[in-house]
DSSP file (Angstrom, degrees, kcal/mol; ACC not computed):
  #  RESIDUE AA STRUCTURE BP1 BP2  ACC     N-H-->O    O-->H-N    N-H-->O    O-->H-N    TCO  KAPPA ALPHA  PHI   PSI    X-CA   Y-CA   Z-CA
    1    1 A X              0   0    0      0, 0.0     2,-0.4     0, 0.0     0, 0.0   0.000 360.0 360.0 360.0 114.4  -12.4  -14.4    3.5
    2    2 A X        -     0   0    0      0, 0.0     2,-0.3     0, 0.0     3,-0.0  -0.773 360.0-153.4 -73.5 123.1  -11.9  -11.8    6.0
    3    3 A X        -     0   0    0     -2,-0.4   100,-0.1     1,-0.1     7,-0.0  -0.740  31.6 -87.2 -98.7 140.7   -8.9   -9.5    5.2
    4    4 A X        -     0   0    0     -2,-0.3    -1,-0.1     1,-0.1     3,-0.0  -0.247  23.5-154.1 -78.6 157.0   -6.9   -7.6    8.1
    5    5 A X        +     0   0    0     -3,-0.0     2,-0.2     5,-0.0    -1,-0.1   0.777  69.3  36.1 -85.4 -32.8   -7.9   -4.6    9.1
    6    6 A X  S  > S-     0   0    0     97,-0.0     4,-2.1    93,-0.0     5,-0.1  -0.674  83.1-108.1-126.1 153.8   -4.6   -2.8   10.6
    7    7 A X  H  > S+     0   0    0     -2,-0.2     4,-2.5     1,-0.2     5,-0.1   0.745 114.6  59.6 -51.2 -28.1   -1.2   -3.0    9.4
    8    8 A X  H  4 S+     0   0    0      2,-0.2     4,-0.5     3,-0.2    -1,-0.2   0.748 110.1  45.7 -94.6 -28.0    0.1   -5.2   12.2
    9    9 A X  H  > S+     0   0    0      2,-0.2     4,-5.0     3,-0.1     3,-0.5   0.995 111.7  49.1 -48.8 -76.1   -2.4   -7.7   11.3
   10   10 A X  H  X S+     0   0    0     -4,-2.1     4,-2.7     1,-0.3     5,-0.3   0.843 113.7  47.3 -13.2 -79.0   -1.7   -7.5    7.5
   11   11 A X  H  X S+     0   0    0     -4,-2.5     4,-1.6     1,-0.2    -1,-0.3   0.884 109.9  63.7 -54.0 -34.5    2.3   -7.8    8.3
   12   12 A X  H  > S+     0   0    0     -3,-0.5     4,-3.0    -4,-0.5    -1,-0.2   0.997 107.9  29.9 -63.3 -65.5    1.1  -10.6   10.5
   13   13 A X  H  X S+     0   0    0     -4,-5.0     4,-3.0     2,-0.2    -1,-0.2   0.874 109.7  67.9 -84.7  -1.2   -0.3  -13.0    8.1
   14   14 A X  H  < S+     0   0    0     -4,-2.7     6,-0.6    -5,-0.3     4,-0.4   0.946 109.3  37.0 -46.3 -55.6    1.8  -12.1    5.5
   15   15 A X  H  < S+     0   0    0     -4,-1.6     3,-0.5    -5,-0.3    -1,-0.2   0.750 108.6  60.8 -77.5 -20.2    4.6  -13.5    7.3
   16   16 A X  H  < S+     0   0    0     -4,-3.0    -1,-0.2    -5,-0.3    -2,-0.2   0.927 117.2  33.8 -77.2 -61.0    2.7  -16.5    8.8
   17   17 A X  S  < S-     0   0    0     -4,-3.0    -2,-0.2     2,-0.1    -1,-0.1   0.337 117.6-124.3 -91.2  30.6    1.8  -17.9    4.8
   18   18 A X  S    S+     0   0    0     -3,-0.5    -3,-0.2    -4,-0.4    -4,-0.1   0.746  76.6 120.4  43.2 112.4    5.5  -16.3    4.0
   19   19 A X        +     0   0    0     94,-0.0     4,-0.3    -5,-0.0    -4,-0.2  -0.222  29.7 109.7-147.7  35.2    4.5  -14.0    1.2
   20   20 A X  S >> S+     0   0    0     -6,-0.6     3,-2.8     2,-0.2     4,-1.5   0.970  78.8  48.8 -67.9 -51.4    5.5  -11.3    2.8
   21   21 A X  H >> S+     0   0    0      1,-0.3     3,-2.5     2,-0.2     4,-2.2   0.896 108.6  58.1 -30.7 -73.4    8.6  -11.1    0.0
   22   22 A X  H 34 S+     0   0    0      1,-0.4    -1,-0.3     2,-0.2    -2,-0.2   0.520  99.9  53.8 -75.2   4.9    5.8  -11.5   -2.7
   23   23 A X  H X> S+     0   0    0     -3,-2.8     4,-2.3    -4,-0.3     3,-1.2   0.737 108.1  56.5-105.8 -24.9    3.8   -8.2   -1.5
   24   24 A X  H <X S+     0   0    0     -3,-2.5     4,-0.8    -4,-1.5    16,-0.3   0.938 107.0  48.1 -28.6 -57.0    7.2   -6.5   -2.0
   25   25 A X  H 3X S+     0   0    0     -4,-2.2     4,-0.8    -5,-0.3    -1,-0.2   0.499 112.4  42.3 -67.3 -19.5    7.1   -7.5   -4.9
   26   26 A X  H <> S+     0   0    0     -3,-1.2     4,-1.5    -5,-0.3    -1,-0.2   0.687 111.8  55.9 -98.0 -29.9    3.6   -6.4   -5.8
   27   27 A X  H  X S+     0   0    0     -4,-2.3     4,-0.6     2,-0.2    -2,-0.2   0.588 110.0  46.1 -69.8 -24.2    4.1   -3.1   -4.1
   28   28 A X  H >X S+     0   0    0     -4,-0.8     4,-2.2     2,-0.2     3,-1.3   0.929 114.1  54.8-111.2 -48.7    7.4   -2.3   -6.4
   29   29 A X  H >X S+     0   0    0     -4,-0.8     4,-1.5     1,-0.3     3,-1.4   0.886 106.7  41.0 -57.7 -59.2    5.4   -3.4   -9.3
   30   30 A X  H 3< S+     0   0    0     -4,-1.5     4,-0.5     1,-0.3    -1,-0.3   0.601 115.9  54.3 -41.7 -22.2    2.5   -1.4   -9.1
   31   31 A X  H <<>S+     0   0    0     -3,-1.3     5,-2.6    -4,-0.6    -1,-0.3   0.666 108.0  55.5-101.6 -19.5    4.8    1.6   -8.2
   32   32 A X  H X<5S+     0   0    0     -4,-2.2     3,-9.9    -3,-1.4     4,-0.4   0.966 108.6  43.7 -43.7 -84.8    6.6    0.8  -11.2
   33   33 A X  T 3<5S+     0   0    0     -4,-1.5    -2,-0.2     1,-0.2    -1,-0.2   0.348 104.3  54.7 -53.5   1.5    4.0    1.0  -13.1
   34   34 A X  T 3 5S-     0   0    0     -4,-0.5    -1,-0.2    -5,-0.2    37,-0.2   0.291 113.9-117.0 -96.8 -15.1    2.5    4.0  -11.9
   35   35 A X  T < 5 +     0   0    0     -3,-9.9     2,-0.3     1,-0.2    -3,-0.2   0.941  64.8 151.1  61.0  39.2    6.3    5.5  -12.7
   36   36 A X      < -     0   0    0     -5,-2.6     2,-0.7    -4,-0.4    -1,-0.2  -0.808  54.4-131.9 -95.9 142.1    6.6    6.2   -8.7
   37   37 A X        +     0   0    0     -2,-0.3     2,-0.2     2,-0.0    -5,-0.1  -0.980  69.8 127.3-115.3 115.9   10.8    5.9   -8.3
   38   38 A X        +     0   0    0     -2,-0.7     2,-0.2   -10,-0.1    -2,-0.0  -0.663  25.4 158.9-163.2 147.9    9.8    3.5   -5.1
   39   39 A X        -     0   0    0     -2,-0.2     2,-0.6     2,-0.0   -14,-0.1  -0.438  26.1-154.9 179.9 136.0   11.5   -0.3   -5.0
   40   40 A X        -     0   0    0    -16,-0.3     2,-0.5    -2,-0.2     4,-0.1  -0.959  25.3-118.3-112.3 125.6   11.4   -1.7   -1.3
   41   41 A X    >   -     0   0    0     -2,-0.6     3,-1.0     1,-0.1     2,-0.5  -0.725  26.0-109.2 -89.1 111.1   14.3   -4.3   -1.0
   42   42 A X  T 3  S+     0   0    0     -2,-0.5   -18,-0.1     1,-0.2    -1,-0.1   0.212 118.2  45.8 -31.8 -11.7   13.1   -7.7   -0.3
   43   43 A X  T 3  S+     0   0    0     -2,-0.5    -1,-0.2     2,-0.0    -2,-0.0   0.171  77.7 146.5 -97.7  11.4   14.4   -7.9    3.3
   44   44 A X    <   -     0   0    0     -3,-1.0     5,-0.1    -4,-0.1    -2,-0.0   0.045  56.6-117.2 -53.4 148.3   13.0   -4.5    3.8
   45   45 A X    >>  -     0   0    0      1,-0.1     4,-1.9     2,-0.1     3,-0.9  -0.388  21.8-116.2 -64.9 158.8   11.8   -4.6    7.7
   46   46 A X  H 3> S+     0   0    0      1,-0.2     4,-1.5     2,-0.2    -1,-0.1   0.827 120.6  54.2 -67.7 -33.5    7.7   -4.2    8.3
   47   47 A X  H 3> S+     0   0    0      2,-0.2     4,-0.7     3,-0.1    -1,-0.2   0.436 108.0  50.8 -80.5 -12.5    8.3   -1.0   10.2
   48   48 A X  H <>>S+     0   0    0     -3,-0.9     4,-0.8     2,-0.2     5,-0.5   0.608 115.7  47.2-120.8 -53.6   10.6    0.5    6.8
   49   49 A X  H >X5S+     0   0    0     -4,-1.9     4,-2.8     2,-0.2     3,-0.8   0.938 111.9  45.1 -52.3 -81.4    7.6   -0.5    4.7
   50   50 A X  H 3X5S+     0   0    0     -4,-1.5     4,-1.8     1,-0.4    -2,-0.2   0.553 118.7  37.3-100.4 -27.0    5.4    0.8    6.7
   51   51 A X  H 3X5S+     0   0    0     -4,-0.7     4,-3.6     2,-0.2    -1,-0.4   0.857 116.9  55.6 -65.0 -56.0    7.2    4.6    7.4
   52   52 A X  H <X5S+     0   0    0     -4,-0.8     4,-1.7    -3,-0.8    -2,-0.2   0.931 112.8  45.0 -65.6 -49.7    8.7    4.8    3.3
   53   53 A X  H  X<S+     0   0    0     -4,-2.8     4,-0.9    -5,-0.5    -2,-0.2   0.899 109.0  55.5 -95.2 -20.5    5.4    4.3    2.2
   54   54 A X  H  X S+     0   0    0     -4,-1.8     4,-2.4    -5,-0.3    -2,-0.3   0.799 110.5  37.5 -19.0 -65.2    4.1    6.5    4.3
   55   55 A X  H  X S+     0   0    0     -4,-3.6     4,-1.5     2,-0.2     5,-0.5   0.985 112.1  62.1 -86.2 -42.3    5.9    9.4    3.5
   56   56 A X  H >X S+     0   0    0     -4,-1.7     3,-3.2    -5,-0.3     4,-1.0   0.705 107.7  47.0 -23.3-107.0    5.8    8.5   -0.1
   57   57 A X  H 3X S+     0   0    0     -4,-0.9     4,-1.6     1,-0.3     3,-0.3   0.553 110.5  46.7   8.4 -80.2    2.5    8.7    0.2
   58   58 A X  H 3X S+     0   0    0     -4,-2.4     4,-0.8     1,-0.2    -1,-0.3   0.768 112.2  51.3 -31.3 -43.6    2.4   12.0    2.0
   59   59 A X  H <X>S+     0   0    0     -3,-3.2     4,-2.0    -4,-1.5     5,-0.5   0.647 105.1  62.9 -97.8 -24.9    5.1   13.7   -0.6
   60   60 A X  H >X5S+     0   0    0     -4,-1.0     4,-1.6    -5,-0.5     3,-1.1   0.892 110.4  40.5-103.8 -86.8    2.4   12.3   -3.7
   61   61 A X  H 3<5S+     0   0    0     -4,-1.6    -1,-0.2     1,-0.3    -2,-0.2   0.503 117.9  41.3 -69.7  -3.8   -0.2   14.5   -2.4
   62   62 A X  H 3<5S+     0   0    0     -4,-0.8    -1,-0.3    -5,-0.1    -2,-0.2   0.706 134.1  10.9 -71.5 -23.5    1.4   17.2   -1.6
   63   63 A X  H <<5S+     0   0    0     -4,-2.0    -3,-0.2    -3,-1.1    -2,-0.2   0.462 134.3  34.9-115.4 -15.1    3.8   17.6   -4.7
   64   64 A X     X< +     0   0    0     -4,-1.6     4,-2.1    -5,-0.5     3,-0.2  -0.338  64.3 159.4-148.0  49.0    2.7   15.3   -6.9
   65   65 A X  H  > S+     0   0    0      1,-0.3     4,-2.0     2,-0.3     5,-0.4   0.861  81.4  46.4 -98.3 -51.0   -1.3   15.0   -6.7
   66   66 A X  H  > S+     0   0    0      2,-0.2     4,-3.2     1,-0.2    -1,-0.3   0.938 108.5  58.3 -66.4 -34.3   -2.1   13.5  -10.2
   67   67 A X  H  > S+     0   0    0     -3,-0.2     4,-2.0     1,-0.2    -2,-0.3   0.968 109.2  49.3 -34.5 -61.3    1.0   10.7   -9.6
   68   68 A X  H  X S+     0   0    0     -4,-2.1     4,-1.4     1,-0.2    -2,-0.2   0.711 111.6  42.3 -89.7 -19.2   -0.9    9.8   -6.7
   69   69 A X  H  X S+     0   0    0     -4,-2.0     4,-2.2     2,-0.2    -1,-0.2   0.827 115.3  51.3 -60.5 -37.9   -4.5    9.4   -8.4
   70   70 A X  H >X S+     0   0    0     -4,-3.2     4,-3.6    -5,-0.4     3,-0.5   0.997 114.1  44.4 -62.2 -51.8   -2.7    7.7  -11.2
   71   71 A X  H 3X S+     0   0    0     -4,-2.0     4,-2.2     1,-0.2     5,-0.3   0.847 114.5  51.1 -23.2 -80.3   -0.9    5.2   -8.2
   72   72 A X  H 3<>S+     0   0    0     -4,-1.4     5,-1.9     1,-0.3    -1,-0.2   0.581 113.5  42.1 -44.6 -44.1   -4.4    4.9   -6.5
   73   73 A X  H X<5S+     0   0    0     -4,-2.2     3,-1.6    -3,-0.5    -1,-0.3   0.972 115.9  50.7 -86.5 -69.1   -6.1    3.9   -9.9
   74   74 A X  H 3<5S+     0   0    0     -4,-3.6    -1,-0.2     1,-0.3    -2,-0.2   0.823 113.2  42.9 -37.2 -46.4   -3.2    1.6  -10.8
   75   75 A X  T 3<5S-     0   0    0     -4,-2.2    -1,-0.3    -5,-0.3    -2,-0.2   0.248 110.0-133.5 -65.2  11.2   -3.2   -0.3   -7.5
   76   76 A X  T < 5 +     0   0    0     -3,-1.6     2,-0.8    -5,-0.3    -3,-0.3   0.589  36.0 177.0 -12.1  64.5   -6.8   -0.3   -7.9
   77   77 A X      < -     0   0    0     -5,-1.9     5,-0.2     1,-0.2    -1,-0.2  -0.614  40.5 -99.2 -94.2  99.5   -7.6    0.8   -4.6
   78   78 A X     >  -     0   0    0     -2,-0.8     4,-2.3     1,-0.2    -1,-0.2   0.319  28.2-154.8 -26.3 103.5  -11.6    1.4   -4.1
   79   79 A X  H  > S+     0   0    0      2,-0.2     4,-2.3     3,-0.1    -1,-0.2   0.848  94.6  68.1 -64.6 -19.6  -12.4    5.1   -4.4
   80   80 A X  H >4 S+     0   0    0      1,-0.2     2,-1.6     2,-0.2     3,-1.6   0.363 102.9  50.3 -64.9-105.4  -15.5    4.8   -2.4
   81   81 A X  H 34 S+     0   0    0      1,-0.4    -2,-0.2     2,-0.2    -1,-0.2  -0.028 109.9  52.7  13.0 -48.0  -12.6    4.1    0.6
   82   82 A X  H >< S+     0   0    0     -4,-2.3     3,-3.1    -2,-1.6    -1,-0.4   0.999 115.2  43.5 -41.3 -79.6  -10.6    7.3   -0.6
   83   83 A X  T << S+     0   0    0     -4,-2.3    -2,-0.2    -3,-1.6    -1,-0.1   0.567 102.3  57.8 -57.6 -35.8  -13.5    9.0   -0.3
   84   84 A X  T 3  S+     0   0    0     -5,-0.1    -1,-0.4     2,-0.1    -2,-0.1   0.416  91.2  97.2 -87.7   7.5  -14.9    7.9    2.8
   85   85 A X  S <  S-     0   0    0     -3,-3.1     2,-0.3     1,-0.1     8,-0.1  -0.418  82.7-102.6 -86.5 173.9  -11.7    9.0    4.7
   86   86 A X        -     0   0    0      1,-0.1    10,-0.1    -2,-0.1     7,-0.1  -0.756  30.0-175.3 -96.7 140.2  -11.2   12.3    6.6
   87   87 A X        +     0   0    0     -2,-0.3    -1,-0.1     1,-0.1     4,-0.0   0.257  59.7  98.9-129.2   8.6   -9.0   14.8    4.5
   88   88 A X  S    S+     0   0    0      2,-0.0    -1,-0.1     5,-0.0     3,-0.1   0.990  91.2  39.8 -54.4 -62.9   -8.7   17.7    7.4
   89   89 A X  S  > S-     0   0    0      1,-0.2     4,-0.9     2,-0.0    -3,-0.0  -0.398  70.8-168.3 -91.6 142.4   -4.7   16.2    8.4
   90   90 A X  T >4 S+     0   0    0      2,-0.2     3,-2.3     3,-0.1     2,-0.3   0.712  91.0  60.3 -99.1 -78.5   -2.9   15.2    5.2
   91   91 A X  T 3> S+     0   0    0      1,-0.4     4,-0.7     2,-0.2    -1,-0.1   0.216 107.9  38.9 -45.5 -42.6   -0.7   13.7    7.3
   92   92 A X  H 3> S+     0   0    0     -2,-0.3     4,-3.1     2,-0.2    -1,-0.4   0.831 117.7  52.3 -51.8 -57.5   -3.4   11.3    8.8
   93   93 A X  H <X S+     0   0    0     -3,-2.3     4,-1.6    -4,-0.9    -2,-0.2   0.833 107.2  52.4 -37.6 -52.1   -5.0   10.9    5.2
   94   94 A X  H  4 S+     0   0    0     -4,-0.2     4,-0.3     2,-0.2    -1,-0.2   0.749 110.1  47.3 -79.8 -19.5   -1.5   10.0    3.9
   95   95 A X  H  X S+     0   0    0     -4,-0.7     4,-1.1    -5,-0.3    -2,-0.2   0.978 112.7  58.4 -56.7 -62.6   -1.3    7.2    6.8
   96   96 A X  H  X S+     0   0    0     -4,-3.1     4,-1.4     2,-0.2     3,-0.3   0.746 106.7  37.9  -3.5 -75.0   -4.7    6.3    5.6
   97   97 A X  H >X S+     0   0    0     -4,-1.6     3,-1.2     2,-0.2     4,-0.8   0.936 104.5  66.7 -68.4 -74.6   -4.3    5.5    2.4
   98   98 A X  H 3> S+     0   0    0     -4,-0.3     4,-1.5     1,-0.3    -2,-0.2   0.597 106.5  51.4   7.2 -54.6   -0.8    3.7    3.0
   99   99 A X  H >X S+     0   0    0     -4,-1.1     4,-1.3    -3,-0.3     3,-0.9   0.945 110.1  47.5 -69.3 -62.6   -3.2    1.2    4.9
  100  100 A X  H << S+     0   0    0     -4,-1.4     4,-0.5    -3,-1.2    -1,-0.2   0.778 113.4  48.3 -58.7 -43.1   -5.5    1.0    1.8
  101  101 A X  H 3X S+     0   0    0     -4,-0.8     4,-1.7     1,-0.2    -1,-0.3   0.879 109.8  49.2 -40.6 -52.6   -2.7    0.5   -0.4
  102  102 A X  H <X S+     0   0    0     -4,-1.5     4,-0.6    -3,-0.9    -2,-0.3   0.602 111.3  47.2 -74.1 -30.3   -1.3   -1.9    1.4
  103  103 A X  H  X S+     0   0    0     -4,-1.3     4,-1.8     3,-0.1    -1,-0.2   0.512 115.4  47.7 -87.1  -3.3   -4.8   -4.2    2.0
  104  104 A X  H  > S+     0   0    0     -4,-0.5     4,-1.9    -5,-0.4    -2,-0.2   0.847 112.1  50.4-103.2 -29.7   -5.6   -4.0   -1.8
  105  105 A X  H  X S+     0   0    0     -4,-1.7     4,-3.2    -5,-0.2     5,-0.2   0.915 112.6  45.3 -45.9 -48.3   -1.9   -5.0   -2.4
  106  106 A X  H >X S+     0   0    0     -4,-0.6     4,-2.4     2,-0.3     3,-0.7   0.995 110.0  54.6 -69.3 -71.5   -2.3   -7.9    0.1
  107  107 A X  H >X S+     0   0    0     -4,-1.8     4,-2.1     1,-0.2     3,-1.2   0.781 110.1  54.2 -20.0 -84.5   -5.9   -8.9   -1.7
  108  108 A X  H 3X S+     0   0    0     -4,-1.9     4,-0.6     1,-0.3    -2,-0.3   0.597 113.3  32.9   5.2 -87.4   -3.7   -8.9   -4.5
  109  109 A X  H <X S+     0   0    0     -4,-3.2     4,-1.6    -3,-0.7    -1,-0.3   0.726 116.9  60.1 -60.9 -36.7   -0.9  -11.5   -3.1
  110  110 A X  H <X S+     0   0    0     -4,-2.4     4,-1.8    -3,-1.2    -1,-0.2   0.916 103.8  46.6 -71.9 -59.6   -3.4  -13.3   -1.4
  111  111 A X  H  < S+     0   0    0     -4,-2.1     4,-0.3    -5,-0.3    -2,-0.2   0.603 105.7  52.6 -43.3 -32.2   -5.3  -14.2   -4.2
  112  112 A X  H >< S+     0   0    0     -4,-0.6     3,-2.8    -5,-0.3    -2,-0.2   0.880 112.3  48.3 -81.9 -57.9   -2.9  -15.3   -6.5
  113  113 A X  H 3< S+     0   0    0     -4,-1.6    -2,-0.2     1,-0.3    -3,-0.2   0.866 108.2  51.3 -44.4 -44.4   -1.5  -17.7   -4.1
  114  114 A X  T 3<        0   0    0     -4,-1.8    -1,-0.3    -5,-0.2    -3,-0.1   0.655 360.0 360.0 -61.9 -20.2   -4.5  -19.1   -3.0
  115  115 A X    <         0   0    0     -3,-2.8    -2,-0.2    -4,-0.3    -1,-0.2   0.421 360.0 360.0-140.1 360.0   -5.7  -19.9   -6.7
């Protein structure tokens, strides 16, 4: 199974095999658990996702740098992947990750439905 690569993809086939609701739902759990005060409201628009988690993101590594390892590790988001990103722009870095979050979320959703 090939997983999308870009966000606009991602949002795309979420919403074609309607889970987009159930990666809401996977995203507010995992930020639960991680104790992130995060919760995306099930009608949130794709562009609201994608900006909110964004700057979350952004604000957890500037302010909050072990919260956002602990996230990464909860979501289980592949550290080689962290690693292999560029860390000059945080601001780029925190888009970055967003993305990463957001495809390991989707594995996630994607997987339970499918089995």
């Amino acid at each position: 199974m090939q997983f999308p690569a870009t966000f606009n993809d991602l949002i795309e086939e979420a919403n074609q095999l309607e889970l987009y609701q159930k990666l809401i739902f996977q995203l507010n759990k995992d930020f639960h658990l991680a104790n992130i005060d995060l919760d995306f409201h099930e009608d949130t628009l794709p562009s609201s996702l994608k900006l909110v988690l964004h700057e979350t993101v952004y604000k957890l590594i500037q302010e909050k740098f072990a919260e956002y390892l602990n996230l990464l590790y909860i979501i289980d988001v592949p550290e080689k992947q962290v690693k292999a990103l560029q860390g000059n722009d945080t601001i780029k870095l925190a888009e970055d990750v967003s993305l990463l979050i957001l495809k390991r979320e989707w594995q996630k959703v994607w997987y339970k439905n499918k089995f």
